[in-house]
mmCIF file as gemmi writes it, N, C-alpha and C atoms, coordinates in Angstrom:
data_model
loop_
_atom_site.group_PDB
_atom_site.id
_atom_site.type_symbol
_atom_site.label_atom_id
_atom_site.label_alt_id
_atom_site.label_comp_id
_atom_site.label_asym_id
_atom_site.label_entity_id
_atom_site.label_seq_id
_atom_site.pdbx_PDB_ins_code
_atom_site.Cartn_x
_atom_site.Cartn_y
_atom_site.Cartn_z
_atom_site.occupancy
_atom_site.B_iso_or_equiv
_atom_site.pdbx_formal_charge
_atom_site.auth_seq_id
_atom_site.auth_asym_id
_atom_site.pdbx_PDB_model_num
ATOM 1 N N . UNK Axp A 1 ? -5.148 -58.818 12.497 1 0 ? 1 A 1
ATOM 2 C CA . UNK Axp A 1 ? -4.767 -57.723 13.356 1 0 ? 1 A 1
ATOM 3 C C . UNK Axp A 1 ? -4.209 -58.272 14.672 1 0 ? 1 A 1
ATOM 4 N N . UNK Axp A 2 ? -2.918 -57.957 15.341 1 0 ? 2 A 1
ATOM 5 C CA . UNK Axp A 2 ? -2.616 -57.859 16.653 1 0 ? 2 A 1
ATOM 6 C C . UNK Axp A 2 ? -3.524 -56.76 17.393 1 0 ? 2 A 1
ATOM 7 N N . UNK Axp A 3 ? -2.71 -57.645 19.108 1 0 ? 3 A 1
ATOM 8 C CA . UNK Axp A 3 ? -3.508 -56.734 20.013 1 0 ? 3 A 1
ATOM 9 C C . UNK Axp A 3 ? -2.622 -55.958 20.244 1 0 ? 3 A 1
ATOM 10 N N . UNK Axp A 4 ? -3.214 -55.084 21.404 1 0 ? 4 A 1
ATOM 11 C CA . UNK Axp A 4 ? -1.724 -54.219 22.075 1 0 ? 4 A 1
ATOM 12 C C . UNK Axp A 4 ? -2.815 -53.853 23.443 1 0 ? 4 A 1
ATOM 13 N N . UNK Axp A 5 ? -1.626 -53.732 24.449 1 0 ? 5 A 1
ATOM 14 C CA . UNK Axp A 5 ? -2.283 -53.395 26.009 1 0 ? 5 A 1
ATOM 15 C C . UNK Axp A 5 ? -2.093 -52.218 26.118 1 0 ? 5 A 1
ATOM 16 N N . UNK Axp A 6 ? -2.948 -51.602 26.559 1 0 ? 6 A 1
ATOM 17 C CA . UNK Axp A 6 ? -3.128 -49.924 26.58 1 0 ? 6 A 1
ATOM 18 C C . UNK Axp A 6 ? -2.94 -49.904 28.404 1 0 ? 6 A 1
ATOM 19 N N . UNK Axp A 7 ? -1.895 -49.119 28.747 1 0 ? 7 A 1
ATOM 20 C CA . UNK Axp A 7 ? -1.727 -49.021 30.386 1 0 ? 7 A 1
ATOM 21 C C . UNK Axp A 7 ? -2.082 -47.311 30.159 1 0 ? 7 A 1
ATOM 22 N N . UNK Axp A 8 ? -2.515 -46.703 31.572 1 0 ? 8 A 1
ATOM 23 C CA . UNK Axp A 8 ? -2.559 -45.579 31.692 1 0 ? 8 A 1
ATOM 24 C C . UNK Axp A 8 ? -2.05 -45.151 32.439 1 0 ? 8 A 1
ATOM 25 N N . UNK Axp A 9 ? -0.936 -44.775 32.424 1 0 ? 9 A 1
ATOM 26 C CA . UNK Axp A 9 ? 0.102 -43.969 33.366 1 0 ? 9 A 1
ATOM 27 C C . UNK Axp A 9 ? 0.282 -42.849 33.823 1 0 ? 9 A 1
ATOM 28 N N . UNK Axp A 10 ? -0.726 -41.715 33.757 1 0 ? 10 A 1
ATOM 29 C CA . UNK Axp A 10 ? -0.343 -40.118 34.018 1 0 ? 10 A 1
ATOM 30 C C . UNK Axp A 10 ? -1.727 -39.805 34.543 1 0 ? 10 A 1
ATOM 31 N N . UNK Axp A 11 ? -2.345 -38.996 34.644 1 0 ? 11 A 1
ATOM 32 C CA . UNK Axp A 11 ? -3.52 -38.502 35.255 1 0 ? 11 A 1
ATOM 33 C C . UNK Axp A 11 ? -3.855 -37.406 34.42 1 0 ? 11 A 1
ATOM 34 N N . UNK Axp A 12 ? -5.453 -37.719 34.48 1 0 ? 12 A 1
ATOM 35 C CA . UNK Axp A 12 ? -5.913 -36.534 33.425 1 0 ? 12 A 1
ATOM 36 C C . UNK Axp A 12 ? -5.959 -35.576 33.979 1 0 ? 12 A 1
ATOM 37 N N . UNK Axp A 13 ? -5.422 -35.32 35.216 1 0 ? 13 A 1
ATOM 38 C CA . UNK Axp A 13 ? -5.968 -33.537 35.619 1 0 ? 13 A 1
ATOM 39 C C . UNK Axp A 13 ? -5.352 -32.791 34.719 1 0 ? 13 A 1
ATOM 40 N N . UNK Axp A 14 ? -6.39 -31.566 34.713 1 0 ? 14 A 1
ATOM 41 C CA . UNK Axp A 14 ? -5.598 -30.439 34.075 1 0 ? 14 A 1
ATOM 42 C C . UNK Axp A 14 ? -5.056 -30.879 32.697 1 0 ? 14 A 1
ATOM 43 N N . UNK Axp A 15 ? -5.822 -31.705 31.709 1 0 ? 15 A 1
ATOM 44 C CA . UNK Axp A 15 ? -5.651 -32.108 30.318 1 0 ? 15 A 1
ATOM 45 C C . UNK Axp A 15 ? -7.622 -31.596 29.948 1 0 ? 15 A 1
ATOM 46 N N . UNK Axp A 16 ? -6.895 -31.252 28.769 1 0 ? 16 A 1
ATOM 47 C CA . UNK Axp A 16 ? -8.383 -31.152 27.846 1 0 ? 16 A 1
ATOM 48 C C . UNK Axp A 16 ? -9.165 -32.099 27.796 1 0 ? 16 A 1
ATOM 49 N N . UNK Axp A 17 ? -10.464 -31.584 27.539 1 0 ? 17 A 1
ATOM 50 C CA . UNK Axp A 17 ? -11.827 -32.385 27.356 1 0 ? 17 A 1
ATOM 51 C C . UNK Axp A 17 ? -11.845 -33.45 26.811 1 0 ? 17 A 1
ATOM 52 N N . UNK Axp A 18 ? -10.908 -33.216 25.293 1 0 ? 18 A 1
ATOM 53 C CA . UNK Axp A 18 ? -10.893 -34.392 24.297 1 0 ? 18 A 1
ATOM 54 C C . UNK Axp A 18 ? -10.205 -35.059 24.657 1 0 ? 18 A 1
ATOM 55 N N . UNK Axp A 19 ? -9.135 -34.819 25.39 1 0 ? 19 A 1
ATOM 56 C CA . UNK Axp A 19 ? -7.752 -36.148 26.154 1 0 ? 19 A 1
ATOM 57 C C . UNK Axp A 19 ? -8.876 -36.748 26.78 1 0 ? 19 A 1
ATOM 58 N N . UNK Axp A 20 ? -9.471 -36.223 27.85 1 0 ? 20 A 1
ATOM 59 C CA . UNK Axp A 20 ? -10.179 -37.273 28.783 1 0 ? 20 A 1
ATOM 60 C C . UNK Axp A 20 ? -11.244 -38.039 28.781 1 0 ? 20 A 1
ATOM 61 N N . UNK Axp A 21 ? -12.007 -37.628 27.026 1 0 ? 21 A 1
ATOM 62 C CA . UNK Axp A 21 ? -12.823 -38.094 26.851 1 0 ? 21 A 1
ATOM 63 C C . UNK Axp A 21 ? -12.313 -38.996 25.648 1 0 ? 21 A 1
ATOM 64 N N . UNK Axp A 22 ? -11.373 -39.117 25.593 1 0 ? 22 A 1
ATOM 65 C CA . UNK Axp A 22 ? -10.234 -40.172 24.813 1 0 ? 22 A 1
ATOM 66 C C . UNK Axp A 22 ? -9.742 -40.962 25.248 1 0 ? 22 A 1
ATOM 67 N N . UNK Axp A 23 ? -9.452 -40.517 26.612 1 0 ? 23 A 1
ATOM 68 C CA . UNK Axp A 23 ? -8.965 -41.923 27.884 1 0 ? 23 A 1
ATOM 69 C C . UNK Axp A 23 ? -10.313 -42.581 28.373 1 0 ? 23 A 1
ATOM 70 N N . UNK Axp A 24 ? -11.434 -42.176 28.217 1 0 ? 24 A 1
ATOM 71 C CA . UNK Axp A 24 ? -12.86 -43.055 28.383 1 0 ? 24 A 1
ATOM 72 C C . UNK Axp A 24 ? -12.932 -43.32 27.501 1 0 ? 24 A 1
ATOM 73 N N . UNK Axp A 25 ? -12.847 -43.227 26.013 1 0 ? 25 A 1
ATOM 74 C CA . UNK Axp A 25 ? -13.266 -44.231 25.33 1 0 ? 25 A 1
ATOM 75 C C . UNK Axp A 25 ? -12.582 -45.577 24.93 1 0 ? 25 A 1
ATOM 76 N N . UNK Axp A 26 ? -11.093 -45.345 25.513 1 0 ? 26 A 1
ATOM 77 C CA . UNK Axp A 26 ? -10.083 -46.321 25.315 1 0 ? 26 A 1
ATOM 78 C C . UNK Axp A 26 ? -10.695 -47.383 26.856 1 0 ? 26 A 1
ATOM 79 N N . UNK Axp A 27 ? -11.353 -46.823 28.06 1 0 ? 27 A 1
ATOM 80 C CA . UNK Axp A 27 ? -11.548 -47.645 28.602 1 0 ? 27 A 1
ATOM 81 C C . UNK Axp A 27 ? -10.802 -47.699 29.816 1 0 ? 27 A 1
ATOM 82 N N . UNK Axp A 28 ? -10.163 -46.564 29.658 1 0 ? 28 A 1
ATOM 83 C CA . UNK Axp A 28 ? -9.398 -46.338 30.908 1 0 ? 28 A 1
ATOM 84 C C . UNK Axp A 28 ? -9.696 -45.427 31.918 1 0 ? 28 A 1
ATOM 85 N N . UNK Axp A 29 ? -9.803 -45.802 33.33 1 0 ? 29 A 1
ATOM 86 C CA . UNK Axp A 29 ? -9.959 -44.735 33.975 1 0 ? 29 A 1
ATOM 87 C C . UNK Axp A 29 ? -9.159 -44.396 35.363 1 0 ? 29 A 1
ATOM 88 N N . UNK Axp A 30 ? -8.393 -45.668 35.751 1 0 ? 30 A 1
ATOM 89 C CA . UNK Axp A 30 ? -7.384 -45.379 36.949 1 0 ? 30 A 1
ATOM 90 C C . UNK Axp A 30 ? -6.175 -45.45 36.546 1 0 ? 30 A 1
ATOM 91 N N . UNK Axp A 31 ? -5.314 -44.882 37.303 1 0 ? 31 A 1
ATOM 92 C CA . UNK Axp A 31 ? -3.611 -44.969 36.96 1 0 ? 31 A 1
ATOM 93 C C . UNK Axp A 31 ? -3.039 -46.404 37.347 1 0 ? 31 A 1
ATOM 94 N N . UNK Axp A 32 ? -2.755 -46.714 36.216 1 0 ? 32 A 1
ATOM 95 C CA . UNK Axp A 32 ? -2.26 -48.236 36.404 1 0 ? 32 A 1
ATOM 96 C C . UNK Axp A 32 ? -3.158 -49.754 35.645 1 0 ? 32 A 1
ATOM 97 N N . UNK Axp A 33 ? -4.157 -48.81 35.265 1 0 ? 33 A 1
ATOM 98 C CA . UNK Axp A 33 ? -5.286 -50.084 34.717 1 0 ? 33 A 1
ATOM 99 C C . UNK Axp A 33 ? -4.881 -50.443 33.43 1 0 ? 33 A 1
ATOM 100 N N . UNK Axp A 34 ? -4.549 -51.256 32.564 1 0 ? 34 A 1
ATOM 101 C CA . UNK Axp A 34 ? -4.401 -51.547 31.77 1 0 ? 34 A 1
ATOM 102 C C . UNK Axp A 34 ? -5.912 -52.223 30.722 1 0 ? 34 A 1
ATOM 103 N N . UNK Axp A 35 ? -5.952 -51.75 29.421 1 0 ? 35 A 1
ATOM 104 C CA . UNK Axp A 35 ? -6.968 -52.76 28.367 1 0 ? 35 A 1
ATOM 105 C C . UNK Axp A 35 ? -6.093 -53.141 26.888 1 0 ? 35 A 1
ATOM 106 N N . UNK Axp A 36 ? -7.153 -53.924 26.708 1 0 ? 36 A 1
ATOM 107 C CA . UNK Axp A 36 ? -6.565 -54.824 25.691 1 0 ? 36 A 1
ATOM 108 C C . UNK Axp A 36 ? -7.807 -54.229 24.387 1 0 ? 36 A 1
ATOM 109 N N . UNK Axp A 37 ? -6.941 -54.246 23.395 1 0 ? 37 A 1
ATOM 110 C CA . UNK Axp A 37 ? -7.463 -53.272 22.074 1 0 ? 37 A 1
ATOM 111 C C . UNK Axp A 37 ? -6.719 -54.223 20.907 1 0 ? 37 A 1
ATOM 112 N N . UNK Axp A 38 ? -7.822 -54.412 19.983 1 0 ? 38 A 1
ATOM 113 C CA . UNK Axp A 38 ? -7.491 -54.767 18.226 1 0 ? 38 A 1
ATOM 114 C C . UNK Axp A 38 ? -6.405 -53.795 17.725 1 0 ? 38 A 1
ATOM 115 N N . UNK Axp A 39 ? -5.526 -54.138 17.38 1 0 ? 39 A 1
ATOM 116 C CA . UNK Axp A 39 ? -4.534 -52.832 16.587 1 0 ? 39 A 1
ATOM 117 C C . UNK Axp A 39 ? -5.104 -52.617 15.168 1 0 ? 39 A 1
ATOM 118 N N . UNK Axp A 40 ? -6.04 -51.417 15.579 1 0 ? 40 A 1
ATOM 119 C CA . UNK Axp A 40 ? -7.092 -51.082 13.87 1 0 ? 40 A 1
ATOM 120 C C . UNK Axp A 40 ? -6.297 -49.358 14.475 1 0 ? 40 A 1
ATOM 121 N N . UNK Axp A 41 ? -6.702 -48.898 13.105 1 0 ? 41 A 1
ATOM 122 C CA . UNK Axp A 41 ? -6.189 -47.223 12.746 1 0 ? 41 A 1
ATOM 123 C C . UNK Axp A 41 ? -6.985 -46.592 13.55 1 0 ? 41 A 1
ATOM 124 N N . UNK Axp A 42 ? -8.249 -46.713 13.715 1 0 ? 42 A 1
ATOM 125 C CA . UNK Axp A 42 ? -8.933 -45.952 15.168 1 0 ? 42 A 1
ATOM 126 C C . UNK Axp A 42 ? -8.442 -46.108 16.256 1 0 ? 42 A 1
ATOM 127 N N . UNK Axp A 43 ? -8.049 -47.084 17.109 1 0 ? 43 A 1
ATOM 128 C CA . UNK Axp A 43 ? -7.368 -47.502 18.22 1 0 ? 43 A 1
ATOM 129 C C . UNK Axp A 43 ? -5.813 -46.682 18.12 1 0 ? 43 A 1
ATOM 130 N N . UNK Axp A 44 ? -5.165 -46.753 17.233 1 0 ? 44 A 1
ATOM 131 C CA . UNK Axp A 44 ? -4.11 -46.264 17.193 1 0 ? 44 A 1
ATOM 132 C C . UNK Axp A 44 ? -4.116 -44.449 17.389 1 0 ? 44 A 1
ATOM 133 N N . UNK Axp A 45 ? -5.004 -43.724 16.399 1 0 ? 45 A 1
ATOM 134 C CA . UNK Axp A 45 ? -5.312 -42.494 16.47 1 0 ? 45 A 1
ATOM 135 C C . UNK Axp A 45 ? -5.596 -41.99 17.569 1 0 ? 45 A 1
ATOM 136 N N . UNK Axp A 46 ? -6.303 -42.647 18.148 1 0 ? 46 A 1
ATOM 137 C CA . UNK Axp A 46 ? -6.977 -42.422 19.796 1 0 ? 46 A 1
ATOM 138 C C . UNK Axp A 46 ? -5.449 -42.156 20.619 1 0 ? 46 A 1
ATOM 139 N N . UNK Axp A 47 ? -4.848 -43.546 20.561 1 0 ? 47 A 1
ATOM 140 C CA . UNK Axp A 47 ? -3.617 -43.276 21.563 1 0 ? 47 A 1
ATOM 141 C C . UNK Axp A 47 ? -2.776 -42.582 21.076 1 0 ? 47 A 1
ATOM 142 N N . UNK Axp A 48 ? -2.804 -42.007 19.742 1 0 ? 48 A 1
ATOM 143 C CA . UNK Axp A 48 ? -1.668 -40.906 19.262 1 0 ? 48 A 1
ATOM 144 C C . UNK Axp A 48 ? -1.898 -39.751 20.008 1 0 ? 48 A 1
ATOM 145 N N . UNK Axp A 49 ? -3.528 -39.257 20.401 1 0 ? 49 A 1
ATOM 146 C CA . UNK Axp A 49 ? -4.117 -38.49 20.985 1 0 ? 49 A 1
ATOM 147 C C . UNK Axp A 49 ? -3.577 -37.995 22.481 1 0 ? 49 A 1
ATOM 148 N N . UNK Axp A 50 ? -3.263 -39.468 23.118 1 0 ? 50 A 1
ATOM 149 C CA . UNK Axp A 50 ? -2.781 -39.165 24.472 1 0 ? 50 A 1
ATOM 150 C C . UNK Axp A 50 ? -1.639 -40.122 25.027 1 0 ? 50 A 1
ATOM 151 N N . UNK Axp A 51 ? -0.83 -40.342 23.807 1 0 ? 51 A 1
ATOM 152 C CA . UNK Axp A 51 ? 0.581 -40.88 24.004 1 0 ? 51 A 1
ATOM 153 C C . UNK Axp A 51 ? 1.397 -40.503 25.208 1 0 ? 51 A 1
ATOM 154 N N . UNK Axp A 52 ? 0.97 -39.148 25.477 1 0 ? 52 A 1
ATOM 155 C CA . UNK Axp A 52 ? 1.737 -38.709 26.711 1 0 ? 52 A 1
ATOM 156 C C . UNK Axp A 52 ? 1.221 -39.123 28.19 1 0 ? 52 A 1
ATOM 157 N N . UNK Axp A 53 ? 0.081 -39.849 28.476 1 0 ? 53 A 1
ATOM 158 C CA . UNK Axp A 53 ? -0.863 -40.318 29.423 1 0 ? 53 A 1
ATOM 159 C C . UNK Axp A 53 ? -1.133 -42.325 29.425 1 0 ? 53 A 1
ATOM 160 N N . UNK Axp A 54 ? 0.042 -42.988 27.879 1 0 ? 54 A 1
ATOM 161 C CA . UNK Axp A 54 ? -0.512 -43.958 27.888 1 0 ? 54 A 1
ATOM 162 C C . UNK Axp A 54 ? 1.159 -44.486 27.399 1 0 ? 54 A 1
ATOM 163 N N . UNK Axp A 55 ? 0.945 -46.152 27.711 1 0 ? 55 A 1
ATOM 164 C CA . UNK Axp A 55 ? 2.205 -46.484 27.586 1 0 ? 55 A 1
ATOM 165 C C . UNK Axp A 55 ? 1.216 -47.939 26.747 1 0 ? 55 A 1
ATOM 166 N N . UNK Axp A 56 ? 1.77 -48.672 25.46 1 0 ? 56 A 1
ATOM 167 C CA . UNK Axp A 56 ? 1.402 -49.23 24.857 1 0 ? 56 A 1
ATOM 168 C C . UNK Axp A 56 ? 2.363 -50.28 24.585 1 0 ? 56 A 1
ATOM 169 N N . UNK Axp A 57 ? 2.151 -51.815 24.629 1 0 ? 57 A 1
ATOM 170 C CA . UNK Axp A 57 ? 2.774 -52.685 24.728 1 0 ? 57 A 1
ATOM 171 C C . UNK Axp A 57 ? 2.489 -53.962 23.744 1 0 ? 57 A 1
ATOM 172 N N . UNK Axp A 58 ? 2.747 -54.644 22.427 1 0 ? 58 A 1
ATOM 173 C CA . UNK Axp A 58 ? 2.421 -55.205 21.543 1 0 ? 58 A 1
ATOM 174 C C . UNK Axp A 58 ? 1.958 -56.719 22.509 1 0 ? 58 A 1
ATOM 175 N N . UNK Axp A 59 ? 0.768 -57.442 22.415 1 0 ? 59 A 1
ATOM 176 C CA . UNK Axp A 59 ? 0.901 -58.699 22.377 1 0 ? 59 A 1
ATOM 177 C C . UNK Axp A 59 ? 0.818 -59.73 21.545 1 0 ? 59 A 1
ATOM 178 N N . UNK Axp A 60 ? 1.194 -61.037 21.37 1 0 ? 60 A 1
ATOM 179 C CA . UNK Axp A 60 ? 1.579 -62.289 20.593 1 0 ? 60 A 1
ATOM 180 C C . UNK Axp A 60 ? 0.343 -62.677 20.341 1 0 ? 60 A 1
């Protein structure tokens, strides 16, 4: 499995429960913080969840 860097770019205000309790479980909680994640089908589902709040970047 590759990794991939999960940045969080948008702000949860005013997003649903499950977005924001989707951006905590990814580990994110300020604008601009970036984490590093296994590319498994859970990880991916999660950020399908809040694609619009996350910008995702493959690493080597």
């Amino acid at each position: 499995m590759s990794k991939i860097l999960v940045t969080k770019t948008k702000s949860a205000i005013k997003r649903t429960k499950q977005q924001k309790l989707t951006l905590e479980a990814l580990g994110l909680k300020k604008i601009g913080q970036s984490v590093e994640h296994q590319d498994t089908p859970n990880i991916l589902g999660m950020i399908d969840k809040v694609n619009h709040l996350v910008s995702v970047e493959k690493i080597k």
